[in-house]
N, C-alpha and C positions, 0 to 999 in steps of 0.2 A: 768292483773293487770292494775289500772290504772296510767293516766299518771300524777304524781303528783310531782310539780316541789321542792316539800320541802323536798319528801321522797330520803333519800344517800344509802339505803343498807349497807352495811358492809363500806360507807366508815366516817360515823360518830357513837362511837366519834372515832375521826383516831387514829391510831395505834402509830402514833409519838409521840402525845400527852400522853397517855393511858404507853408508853415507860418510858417516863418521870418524871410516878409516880411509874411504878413499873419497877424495870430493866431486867427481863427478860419477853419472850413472854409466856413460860411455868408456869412462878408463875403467869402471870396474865392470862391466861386460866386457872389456880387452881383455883384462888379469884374468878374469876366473875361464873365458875360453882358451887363454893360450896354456894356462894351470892343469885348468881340467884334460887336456890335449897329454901333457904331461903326466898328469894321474892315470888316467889311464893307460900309454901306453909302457907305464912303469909299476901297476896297481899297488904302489904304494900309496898313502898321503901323510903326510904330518901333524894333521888334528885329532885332538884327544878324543876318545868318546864319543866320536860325532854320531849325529843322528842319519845323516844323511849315508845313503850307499849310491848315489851316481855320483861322476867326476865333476861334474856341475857343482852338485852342492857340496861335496867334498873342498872343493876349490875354494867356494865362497867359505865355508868354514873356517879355511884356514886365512885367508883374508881376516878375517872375525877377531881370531887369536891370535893375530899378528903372526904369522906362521910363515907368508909371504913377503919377500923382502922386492920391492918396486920402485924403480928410480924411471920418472917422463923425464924426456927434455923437451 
């Protein structure tokens, strides 16, 4: 891989942040699979500028920026 000072791996967007919009780790490993599932097989997403190019972090992105609208019951 190379060596690329912009690229974080799994540590952007962080997890404290990502915490902070949805309150468990479980419901947001739901959103951002059933999202990303979506992103991809639509290759669009809704977050601006993101860093990210898998559906995964595209997903969480937009989780980030309030991009994703989620209602549990």
């Amino acid at each position: 891989m190379a060596n690329n000072k912009e690229y974080d791996g799994m540590r952007y967007p962080s997890i404290d942040e990502l915490l902070d919009k949805i309150d468990s780790k479980y419901k947001l490993a739901y959103v951002a699979a059933k999202r990303a599932k979506i992103i991809a097989d639509e290759n669009y997403t809704s977050a601006e500028d993101g860093k990210c190019v898998k559906p995964i972090g595209e997903a969480l992105e937009e989780v980030l920026e309030d991009k994703t609208k989620i209602t549990f019951k």
